[in-house]
C-alpha positions in Angstrom: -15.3 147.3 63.1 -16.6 143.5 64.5 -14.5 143.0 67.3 -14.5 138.9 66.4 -13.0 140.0 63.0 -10.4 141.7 64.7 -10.0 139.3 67.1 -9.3 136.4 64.3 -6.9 138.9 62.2 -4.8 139.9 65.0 -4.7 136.6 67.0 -2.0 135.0 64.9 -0.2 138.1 65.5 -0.3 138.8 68.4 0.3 134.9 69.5 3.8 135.0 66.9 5.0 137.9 69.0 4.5 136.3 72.4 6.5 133.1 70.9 9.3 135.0 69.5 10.0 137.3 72.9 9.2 133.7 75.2 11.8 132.0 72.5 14.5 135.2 73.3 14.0 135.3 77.0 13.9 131.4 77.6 17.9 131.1 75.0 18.6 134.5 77.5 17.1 132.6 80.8 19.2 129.2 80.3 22.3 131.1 79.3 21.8 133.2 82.8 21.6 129.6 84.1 24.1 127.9 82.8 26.7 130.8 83.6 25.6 130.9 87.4 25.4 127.0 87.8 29.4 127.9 86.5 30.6 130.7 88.9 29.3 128.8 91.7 32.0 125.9 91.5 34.9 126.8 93.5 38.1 126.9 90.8 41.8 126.1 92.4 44.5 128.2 92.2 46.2 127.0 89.5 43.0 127.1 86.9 42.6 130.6 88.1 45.9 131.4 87.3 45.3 129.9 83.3 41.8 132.0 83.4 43.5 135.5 84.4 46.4 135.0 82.4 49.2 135.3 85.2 51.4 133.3 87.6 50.6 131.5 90.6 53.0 133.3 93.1 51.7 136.4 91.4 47.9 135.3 92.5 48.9 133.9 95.6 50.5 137.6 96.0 47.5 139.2 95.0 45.4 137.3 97.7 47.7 137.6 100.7 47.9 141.3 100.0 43.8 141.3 100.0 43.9 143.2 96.4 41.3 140.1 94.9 38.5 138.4 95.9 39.5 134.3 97.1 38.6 131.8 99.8 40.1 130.0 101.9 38.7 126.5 102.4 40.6 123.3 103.9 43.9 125.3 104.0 43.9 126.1 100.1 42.7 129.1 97.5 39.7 128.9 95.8 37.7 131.3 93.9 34.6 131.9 92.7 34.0 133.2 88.7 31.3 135.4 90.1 33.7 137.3 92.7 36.2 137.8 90.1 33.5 138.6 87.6 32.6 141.5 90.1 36.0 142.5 91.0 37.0 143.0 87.5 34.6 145.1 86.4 35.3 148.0 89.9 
């Protein structure tokens, strides 16, 4: 077989396949993005509280007893999406 002639036939082929994946992993690669620009802004206590569903004295419990990820930053609570992220999933 001419390799030109395979060349032409398989060209469009091959160059549809590269823009499909490159289509998939750039959606996948500004969704990766957008989540870790997210779990990198520090969210206050009381947010938290909304996002997990219980009480603040209950999260404020849960950090003074070290049994969550939090910091501590100008004498309040903060967390990070990407801790919690982690610590729910152990």
């Amino acid at each position: 077989m001419n390799p030109e002639l395979l060349e032409v036939a398989l060209r469009p082929l091959v160059e549809k396949v590269v823009e499909e994946k490159l289509a998939a992993f750039k959606k996948d690669f500004i969704e990766k993005l957008v989540i870790s620009q997210e779990a990198e802004k520090p969210i206050p206590v009381k947010d938290m509280s909304v996002i997990l569903g219980i009480s603040v004295s209950h999260l404020y419990k849960k950090c003074r007893n070290k049994e969550m990820p939090h910091k501590n930053k100008f004498g309040r609570l903060y967390f990070y999406l990407s801790e919690i992220k982690e610590w729910m999933d152990e």
